[in-house]
C-alpha atoms as a printed R data frame, in Angstrom:
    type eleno elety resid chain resno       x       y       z
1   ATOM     1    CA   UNK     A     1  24.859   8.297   5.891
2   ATOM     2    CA   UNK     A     2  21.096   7.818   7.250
3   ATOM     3    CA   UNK     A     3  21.439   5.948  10.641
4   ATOM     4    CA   UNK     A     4  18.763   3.411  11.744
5   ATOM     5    CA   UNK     A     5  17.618   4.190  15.256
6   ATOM     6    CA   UNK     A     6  14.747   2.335  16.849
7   ATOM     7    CA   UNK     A     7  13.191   5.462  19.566
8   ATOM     8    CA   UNK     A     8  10.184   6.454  20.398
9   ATOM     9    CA   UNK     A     9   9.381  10.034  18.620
10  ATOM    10    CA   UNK     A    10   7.157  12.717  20.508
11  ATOM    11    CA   UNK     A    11   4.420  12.563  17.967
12  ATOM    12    CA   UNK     A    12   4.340   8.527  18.211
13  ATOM    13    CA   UNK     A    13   3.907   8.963  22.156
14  ATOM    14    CA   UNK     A    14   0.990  11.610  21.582
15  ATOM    15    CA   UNK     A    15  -0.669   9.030  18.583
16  ATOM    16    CA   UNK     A    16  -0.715   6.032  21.547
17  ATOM    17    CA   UNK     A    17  -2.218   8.744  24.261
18  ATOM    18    CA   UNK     A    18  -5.457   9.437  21.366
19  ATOM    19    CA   UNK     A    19  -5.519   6.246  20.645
20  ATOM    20    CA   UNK     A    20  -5.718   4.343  24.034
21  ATOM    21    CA   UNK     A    21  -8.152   7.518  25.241
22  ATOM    22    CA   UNK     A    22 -10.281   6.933  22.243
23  ATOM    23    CA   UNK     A    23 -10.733   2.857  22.112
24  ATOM    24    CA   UNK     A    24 -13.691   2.868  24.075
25  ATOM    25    CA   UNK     A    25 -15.624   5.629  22.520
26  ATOM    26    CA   UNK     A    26 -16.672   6.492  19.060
27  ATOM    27    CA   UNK     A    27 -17.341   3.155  17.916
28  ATOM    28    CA   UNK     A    28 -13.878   1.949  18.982
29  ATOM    29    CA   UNK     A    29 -14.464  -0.852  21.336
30  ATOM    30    CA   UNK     A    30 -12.526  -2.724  24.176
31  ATOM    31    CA   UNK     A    31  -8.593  -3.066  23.774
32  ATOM    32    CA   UNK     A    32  -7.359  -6.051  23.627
33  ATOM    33    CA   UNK     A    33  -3.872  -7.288  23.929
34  ATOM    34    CA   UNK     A    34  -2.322  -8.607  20.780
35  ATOM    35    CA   UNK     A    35  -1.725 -12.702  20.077
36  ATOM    36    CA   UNK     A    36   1.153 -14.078  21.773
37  ATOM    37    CA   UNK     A    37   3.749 -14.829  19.655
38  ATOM    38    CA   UNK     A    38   5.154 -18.274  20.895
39  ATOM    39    CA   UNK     A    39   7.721 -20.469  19.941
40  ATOM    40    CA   UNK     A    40   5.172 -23.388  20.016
41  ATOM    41    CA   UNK     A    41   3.273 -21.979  16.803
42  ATOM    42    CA   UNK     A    42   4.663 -22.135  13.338
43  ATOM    43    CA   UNK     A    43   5.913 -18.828  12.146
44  ATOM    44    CA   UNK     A    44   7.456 -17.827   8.549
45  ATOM    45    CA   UNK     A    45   9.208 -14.945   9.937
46  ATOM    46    CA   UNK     A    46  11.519 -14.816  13.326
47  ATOM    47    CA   UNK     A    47   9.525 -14.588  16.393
48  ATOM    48    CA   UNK     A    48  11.905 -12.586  18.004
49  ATOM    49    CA   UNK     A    49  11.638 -10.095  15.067
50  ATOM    50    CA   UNK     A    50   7.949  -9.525  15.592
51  ATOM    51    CA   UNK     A    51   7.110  -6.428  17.682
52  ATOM    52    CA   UNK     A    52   4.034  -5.431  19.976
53  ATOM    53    CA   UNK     A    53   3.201  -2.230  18.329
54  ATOM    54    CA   UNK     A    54   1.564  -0.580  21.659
55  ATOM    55    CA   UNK     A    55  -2.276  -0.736  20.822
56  ATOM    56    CA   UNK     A    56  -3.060  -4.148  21.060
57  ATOM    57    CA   UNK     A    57  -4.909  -6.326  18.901
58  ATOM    58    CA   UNK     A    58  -7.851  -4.152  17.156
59  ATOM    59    CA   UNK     A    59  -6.624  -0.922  19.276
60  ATOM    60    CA   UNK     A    60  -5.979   0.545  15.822
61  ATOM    61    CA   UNK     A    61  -9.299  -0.117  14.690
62  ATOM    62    CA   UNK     A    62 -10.103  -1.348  10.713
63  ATOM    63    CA   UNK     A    63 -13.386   0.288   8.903
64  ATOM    64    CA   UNK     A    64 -16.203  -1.690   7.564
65  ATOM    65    CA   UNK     A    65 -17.793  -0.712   4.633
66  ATOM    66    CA   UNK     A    66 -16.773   2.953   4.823
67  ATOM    67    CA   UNK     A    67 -18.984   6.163   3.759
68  ATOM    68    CA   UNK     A    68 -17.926   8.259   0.732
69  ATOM    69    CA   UNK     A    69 -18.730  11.350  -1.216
70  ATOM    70    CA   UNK     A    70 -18.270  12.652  -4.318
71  ATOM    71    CA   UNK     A    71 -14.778  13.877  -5.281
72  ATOM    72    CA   UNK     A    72 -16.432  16.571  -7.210
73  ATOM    73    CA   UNK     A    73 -18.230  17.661  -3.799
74  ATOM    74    CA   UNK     A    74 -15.848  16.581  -0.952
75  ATOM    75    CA   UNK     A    75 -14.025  19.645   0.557
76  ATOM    76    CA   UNK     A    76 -12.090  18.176   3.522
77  ATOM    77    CA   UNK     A    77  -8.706  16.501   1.632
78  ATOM    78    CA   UNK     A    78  -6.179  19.020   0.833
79  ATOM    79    CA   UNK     A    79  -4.870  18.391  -3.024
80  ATOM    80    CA   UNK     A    80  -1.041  17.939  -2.068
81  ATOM    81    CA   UNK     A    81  -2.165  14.767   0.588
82  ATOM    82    CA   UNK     A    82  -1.295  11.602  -0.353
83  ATOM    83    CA   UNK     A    83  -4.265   9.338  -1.231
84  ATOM    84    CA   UNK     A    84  -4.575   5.448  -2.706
85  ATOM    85    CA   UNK     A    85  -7.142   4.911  -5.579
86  ATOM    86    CA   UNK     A    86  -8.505   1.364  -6.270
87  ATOM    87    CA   UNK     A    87 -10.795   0.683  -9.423
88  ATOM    88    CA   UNK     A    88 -13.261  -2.234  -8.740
89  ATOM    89    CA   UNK     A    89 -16.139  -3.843 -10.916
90  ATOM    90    CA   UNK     A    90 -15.813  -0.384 -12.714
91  ATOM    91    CA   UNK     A    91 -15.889   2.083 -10.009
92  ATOM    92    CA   UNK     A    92 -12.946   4.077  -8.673
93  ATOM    93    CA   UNK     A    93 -12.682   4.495  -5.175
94  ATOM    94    CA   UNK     A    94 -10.355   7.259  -3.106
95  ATOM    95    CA   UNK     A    95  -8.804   6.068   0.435
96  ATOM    96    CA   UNK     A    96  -7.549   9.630   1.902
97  ATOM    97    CA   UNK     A    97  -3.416   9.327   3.459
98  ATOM    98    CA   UNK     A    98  -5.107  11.095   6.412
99  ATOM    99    CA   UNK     A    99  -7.687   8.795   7.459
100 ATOM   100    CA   UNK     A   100  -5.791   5.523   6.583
101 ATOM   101    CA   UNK     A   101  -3.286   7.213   8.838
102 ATOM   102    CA   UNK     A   102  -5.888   6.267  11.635
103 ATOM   103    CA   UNK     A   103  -7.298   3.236  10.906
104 ATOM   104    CA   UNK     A   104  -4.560   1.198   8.497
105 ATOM   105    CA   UNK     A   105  -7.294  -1.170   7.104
106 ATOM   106    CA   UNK     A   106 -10.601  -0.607   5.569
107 ATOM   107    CA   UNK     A   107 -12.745  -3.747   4.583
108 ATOM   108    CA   UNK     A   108 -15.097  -2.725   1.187
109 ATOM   109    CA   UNK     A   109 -16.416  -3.920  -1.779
110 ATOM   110    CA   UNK     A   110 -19.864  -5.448  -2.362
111 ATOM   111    CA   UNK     A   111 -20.883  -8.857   0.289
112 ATOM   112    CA   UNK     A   112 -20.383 -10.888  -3.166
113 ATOM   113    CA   UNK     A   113 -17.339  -9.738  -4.061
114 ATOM   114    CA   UNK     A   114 -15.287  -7.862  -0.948
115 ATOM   115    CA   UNK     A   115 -11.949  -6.643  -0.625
116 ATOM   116    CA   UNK     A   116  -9.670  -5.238   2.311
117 ATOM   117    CA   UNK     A   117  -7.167  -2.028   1.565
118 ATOM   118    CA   UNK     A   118  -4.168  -2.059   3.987
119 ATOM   119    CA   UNK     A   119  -1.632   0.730   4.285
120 ATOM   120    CA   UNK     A   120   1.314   0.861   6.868
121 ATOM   121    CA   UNK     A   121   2.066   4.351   8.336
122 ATOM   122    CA   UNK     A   122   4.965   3.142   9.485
123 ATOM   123    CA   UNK     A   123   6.149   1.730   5.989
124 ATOM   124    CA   UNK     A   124   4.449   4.294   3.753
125 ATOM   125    CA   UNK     A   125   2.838   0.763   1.540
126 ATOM   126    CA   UNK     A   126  -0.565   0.181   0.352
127 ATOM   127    CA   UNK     A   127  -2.098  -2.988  -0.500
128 ATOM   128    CA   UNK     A   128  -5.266  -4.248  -2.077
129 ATOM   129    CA   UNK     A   129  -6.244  -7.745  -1.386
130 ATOM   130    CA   UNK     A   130  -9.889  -9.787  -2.772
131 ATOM   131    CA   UNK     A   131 -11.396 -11.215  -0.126
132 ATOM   132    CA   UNK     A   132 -13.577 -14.814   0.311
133 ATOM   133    CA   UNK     A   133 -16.745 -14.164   0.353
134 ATOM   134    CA   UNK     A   134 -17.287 -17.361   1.150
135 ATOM   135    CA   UNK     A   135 -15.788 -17.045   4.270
136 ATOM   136    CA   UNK     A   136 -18.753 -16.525   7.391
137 ATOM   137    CA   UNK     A   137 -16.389 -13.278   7.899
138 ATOM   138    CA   UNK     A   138 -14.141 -12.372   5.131
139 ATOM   139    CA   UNK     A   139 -12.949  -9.090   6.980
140 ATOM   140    CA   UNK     A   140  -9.272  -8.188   8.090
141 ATOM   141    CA   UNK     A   141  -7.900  -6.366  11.164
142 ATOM   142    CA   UNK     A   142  -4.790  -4.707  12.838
143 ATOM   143    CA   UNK     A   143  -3.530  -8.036  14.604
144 ATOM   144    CA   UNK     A   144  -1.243  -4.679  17.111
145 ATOM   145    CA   UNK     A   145   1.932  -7.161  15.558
146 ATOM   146    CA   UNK     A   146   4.317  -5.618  13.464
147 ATOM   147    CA   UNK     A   147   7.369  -6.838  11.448
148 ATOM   148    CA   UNK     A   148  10.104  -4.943  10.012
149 ATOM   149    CA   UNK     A   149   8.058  -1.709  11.512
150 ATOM   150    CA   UNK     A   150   5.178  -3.349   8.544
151 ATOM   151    CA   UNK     A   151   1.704  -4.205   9.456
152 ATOM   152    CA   UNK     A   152   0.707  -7.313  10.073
153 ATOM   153    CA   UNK     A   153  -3.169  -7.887   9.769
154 ATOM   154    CA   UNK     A   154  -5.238 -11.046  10.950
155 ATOM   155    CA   UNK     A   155  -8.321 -12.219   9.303
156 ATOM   156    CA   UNK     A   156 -11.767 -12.741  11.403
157 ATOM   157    CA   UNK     A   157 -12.536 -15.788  10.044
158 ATOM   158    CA   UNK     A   158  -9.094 -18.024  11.632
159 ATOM   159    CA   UNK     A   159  -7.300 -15.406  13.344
160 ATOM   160    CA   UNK     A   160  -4.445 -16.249  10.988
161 ATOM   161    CA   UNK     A   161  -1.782 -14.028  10.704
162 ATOM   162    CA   UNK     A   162  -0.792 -11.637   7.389
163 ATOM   163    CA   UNK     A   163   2.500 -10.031   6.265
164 ATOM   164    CA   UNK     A   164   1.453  -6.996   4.537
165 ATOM   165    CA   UNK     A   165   4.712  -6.685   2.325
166 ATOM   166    CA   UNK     A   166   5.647 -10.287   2.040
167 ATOM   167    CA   UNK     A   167   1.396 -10.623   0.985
168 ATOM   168    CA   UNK     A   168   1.364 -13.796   2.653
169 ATOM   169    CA   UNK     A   169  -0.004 -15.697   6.008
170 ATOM   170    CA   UNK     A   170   3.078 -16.349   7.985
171 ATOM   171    CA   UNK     A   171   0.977 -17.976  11.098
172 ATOM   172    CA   UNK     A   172  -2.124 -19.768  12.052
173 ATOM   173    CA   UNK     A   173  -4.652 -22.114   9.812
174 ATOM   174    CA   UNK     A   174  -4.128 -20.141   6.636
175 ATOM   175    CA   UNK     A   175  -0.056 -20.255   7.188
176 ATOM   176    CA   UNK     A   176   1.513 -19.631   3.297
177 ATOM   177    CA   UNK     A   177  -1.966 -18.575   1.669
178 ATOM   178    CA   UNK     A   178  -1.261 -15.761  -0.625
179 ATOM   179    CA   UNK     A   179  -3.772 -13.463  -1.146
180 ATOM   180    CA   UNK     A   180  -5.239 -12.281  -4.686
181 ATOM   181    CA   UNK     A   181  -4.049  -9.235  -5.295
182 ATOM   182    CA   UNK     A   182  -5.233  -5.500  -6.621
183 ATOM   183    CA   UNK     A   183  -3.972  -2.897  -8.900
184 ATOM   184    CA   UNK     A   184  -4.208   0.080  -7.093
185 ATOM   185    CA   UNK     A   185  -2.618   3.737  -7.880
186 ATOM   186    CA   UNK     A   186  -1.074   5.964  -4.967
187 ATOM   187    CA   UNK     A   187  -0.194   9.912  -5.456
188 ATOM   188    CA   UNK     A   188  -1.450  13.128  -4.438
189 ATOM   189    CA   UNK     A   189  -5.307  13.267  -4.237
190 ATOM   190    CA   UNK     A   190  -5.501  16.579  -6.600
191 ATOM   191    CA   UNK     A   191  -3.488  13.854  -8.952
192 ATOM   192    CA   UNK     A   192  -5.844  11.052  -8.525
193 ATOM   193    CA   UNK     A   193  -9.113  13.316  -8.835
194 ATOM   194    CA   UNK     A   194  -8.070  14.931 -11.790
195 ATOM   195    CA   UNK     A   195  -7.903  11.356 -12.779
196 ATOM   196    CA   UNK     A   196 -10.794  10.490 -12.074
197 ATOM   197    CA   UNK     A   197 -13.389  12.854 -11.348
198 ATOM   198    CA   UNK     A   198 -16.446  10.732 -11.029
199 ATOM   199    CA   UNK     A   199 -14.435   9.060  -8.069
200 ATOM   200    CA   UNK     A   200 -15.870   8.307  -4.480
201 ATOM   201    CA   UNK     A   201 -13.896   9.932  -1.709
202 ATOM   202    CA   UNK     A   202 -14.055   8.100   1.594
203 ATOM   203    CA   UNK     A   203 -14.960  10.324   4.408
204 ATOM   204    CA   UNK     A   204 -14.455  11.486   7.327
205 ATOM   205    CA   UNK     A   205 -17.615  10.197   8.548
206 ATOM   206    CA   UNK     A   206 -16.432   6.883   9.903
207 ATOM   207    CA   UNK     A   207 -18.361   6.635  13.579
208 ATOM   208    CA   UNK     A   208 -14.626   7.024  15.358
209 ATOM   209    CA   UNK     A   209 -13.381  10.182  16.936
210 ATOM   210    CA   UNK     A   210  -9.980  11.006  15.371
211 ATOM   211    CA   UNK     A   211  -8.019  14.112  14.590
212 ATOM   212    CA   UNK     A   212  -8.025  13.275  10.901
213 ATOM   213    CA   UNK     A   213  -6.606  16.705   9.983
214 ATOM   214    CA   UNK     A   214  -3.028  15.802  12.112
215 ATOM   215    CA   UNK     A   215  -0.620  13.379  11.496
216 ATOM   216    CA   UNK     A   216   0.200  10.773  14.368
217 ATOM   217    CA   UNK     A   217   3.310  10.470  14.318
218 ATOM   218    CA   UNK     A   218   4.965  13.730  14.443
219 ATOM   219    CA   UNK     A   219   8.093  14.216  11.759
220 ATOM   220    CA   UNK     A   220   7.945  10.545  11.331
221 ATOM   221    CA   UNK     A   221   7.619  11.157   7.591
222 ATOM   222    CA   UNK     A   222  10.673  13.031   7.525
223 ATOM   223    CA   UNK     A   223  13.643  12.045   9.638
224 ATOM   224    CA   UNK     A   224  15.729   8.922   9.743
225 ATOM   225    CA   UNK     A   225  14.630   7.455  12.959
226 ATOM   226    CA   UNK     A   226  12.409   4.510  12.977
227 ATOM   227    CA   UNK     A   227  10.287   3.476  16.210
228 ATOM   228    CA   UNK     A   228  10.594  -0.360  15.771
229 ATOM   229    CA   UNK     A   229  14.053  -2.118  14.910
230 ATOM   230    CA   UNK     A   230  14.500  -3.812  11.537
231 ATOM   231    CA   UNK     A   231  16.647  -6.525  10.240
232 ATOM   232    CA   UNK     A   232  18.606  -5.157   7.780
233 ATOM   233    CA   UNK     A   233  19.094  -1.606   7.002
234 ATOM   234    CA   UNK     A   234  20.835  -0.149   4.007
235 ATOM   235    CA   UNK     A   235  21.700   3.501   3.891
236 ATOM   236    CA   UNK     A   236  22.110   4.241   0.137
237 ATOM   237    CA   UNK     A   237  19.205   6.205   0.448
238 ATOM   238    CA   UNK     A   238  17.554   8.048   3.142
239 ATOM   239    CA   UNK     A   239  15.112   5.946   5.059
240 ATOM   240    CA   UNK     A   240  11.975   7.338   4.249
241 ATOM   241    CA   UNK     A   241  12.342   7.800   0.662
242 ATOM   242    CA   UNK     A   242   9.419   6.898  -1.169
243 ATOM   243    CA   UNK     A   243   9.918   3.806  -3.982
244 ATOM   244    CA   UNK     A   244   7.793   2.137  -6.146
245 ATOM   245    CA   UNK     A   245   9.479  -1.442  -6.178
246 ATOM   246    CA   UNK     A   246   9.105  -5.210  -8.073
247 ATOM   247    CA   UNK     A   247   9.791  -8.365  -7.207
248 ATOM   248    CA   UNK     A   248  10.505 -11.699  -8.847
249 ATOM   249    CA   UNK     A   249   7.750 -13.425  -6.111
250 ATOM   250    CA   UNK     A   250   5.392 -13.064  -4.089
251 ATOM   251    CA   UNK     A   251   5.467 -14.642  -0.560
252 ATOM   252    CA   UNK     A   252   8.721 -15.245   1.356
253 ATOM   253    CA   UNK     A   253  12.025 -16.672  -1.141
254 ATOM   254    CA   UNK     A   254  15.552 -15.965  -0.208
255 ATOM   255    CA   UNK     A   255  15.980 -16.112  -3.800
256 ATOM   256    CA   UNK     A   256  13.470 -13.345  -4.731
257 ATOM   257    CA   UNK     A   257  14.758 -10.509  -6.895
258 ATOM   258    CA   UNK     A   258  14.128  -7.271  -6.098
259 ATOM   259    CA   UNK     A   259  14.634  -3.136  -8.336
260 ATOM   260    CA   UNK     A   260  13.393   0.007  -6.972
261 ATOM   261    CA   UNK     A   261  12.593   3.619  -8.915
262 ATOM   262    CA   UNK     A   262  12.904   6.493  -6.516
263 ATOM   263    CA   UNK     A   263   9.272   8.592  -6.696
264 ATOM   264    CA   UNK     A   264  11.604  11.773  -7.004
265 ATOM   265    CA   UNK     A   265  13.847  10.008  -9.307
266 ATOM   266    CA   UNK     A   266  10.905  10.471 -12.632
267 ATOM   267    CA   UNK     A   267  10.941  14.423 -12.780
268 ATOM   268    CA   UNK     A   268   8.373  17.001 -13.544
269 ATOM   269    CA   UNK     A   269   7.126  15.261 -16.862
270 ATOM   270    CA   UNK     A   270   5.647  11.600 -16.722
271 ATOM   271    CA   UNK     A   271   8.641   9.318 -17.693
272 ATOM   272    CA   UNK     A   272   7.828   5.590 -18.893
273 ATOM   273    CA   UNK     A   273  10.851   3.138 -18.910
274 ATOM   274    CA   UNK     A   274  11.155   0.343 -20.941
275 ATOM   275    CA   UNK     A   275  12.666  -2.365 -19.319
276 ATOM   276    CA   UNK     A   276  13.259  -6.496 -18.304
277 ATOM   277    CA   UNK     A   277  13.096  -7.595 -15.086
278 ATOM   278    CA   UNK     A   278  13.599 -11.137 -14.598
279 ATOM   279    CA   UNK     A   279  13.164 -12.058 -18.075
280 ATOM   280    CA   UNK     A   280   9.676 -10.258 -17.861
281 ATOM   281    CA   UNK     A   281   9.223  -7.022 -20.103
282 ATOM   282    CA   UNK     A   282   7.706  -4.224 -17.966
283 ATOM   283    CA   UNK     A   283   7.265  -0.028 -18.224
284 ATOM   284    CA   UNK     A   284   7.181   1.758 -15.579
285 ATOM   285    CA   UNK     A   285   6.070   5.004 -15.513
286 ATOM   286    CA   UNK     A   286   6.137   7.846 -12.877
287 ATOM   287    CA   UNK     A   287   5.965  11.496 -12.430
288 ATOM   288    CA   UNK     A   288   7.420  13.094  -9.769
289 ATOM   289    CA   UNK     A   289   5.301  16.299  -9.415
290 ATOM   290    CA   UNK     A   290   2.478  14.182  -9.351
291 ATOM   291    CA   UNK     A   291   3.689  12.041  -7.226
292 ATOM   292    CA   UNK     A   292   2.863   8.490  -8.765
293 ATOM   293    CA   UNK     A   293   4.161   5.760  -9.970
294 ATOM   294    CA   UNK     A   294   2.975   2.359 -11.249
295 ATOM   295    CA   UNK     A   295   4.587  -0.558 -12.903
296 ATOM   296    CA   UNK     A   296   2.868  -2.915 -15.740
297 ATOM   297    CA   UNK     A   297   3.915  -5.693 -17.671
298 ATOM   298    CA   UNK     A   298   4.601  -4.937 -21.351
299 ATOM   299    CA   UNK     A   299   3.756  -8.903 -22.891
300 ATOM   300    CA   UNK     A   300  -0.136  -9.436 -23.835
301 ATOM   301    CA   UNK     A   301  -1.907 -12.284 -23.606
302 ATOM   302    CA   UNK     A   302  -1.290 -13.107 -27.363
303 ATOM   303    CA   UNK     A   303   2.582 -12.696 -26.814
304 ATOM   304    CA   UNK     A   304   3.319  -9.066 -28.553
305 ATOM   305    CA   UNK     A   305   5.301  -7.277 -26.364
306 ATOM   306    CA   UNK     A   306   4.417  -3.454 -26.455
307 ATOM   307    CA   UNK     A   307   7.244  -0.066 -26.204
308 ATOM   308    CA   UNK     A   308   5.613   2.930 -24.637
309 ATOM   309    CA   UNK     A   309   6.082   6.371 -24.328
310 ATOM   310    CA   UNK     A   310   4.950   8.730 -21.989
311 ATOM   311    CA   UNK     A   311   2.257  10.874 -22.307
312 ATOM   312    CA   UNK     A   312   1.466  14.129 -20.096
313 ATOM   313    CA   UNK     A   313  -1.411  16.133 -19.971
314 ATOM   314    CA   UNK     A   314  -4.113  13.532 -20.427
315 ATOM   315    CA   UNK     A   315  -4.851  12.246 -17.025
316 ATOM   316    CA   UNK     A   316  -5.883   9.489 -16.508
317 ATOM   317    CA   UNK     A   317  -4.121   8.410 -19.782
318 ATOM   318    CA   UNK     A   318   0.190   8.132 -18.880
319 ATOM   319    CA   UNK     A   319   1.452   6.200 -22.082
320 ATOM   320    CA   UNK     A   320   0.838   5.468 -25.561
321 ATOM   321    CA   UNK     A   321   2.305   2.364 -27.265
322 ATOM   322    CA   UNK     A   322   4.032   1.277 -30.615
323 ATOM   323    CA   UNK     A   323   0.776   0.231 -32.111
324 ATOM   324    CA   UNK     A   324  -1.203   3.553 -31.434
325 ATOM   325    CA   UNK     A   325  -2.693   2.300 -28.209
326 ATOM   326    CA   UNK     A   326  -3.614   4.959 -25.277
327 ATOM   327    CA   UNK     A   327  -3.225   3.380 -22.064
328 ATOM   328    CA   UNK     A   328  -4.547   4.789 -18.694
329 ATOM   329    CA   UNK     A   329  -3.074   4.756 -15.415
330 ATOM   330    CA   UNK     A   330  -4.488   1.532 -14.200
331 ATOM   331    CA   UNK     A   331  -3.018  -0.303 -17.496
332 ATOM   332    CA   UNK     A   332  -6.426  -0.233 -19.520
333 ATOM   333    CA   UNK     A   333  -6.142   0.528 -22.845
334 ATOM   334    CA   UNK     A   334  -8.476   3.563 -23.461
335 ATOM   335    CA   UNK     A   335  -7.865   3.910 -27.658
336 ATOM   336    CA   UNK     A   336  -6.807   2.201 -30.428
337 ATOM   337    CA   UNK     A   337  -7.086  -1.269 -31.777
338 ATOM   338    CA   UNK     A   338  -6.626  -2.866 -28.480
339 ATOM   339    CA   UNK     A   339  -9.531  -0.703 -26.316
340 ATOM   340    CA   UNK     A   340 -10.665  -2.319 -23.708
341 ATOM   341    CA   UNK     A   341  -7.587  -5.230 -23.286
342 ATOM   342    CA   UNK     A   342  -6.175  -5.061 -19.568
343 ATOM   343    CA   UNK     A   343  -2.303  -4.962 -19.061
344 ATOM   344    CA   UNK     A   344  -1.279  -7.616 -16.368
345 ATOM   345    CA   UNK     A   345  -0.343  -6.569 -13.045
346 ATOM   346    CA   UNK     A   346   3.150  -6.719 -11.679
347 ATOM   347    CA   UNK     A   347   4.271  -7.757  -7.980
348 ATOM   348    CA   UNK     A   348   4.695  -4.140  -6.897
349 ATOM   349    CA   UNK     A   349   3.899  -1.535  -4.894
350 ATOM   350    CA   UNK     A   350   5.477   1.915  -3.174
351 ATOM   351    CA   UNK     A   351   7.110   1.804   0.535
352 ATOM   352    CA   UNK     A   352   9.507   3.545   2.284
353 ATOM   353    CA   UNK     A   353  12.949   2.751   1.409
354 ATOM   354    CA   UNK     A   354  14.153   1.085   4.658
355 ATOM   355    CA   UNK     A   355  11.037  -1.006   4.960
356 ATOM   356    CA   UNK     A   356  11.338  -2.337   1.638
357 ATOM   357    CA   UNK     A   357  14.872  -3.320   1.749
358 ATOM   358    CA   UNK     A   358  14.242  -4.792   5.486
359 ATOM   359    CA   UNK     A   359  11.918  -7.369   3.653
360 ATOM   360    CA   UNK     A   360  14.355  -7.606   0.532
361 ATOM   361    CA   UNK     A   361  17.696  -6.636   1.266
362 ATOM   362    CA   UNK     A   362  19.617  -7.429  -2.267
363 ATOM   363    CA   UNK     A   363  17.792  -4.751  -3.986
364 ATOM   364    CA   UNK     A   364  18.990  -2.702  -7.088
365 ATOM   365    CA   UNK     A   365  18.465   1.068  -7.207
366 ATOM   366    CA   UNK     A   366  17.460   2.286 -10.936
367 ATOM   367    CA   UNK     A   367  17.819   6.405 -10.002
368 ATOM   368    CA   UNK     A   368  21.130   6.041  -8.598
């Protein structure tokens, strides 16, 4: 039995003290209380269920067009920290664990073409969103609102709202957008560098005075106590284990369909699974020592519906198909007849346990 309990941990406590004593200096700027959530404004989620995290609006505060260095140079990220790796207009980018830790949202990608990165501490998700660039200010940034202990991020442009894990507005002028969103990979960094070796690492050279080589929030990571409540809990599993999970839709639908894979369900050899979810054929393949897992639909464009199998040794390549395709880890085909074709990405992504069945609570376990 994992019991829910919404208290304050030592190591969140020491997180607000560096955080309020470091939002004036280092780039960091006033704090500013977060929006008020009223009862006046249309909301897609329960007012009542939406939390002040403690910072305040922009307290936490978002990167802009980070600095990086070379992953073959880079010395500061130790191999066994978790990192997120997104692959745009050809180039692979690496977001260090320990510096999204800090900062939760980093705003990149060329003025033409920009994106925003998002991950939750609290949560343990990643997300990769395209932003306008048509917008006068397409950047995103810690609204200091949370839901089900999840981000939620505003945009600079209308000051509208954004659930991170429901990847949708749920207040202000943009109210039900949904954003566009990115493949992305998340596992250990020595896994994604070995991936990718030509890879930019962002640094630790980001104009804001943080402890980058401590965690904020103490054992967080590790015990069963959350700091915010949730609405539902289930205690199949332990709170904070780490899933990679699908759903039927994006957005928010009572009716959306949810499976989860365990990260330490996949072993010490890559594993691909063959499978249908909601009448779509997917694989999803994981590896537990390397701590990643990713989930890609199996139908092409032209309708053939592809069986994989697993392939280890060969990062970045994971799986190998039925018609002597080699696939990498971000569902490009590196070899074989179909080089070059893109598999399509799935509505999924890896959380904690308890946050992801707090936003979707009739969820089937695979590893179980």
């Amino acid at each position: 039995m994992y019991p829910h309990r919404a208290t304050i941990s030592t190591g969140f406590l020491l997180f607000l003290i560096a955080i309020f004593a470091t939002a004036c200096g280092g780039g960091g700027g006033s704090r500013t209380p977060p929006p008020p959530v009223s009862n006046n404004v249309e909301w897609l989620v329960p007012t009542g269920d939406v939390f002040d995290g403690g910072p305040g609006k922009d307290g936490i505060p978002a990167l802009q067009s980070p600095n990086f260095e070379s992953a073959a140079t880079i010395q500061t990220v130790n191999p066994n920290d978790l990192a997120i790796a997104v692959k745009h207009d050809g180039t692979v980018k690496i977001y260090p664990h320990d510096i999204m830790d800090w900062h939760e949202i980093v705003n990149d990608g060329p003025a033409n073409d920009p994106y925003v990165l998002s991950y939750c501490p609290l949560t343990g998700s990643a997300m990769a969103w395209l932003a306008t660039p048509t917008d006068a200010n397409s950047s995103f940034g810690v609204s200091g609102l949370l839901y089900n202990s999840n981000l939620l991020l505003y945009d600079r442009q209308t000051d509208s709202i954004w659930s991170q894990m429901f990847e949708i507005s749920i207040s202000g002028p943009r109210i039900r957008e949904l954003p566009e969103r990115m493949q992305l990979l998340e596992g250990k960094y020595g896994t994604l560098r070995n991936m990718y070796p030509d890879a930019l690492v962002m640094s630790r050279n980001t104009g804001f005075n943080r402890n980058y080589r401590n965690y904020p929030y103490g054992d967080y990571r590790d015990n069963t106590g959350l700091l915010f409540p949730v609405t539902h809990a289930d205690q199949r599993l332990h709170p904070k284990t780490r899933i990679i999970g699908i759903r039927s839709d994006t957005g928010i639908d009572a009716d959306t369909v949810t499976k989860v894979y365990q990260l330490g369900g996949f072993g010490s050899t890559t594993q691909a699974i063959n499978e249908q979810f909601q009448n779509q054929p997917i694989v999803v393949v994981g590896n537990t020592s390397l701590d990643f897992a990713v989930i890609h639909d199996r139908e092409l464009a032209d309708g053939t519906i592809l069986t994989f199998t697993a392939i280890d040794n060969d990062l970045p390549n994971i799986m190998s198909d039925d018609e002597g395709n080699v696939w990498d880890a971000f569902g490009t085909a590196v070899s074989g007849p179909r080089a070059g074709e893109q598999l399509s990405m799935t509505k999924s992504y890896t959380a904690y346990w308890f946050a992801w069945v707090a936003h979707f609570p009739d969820t089937e376990i695979h590893f179980n």
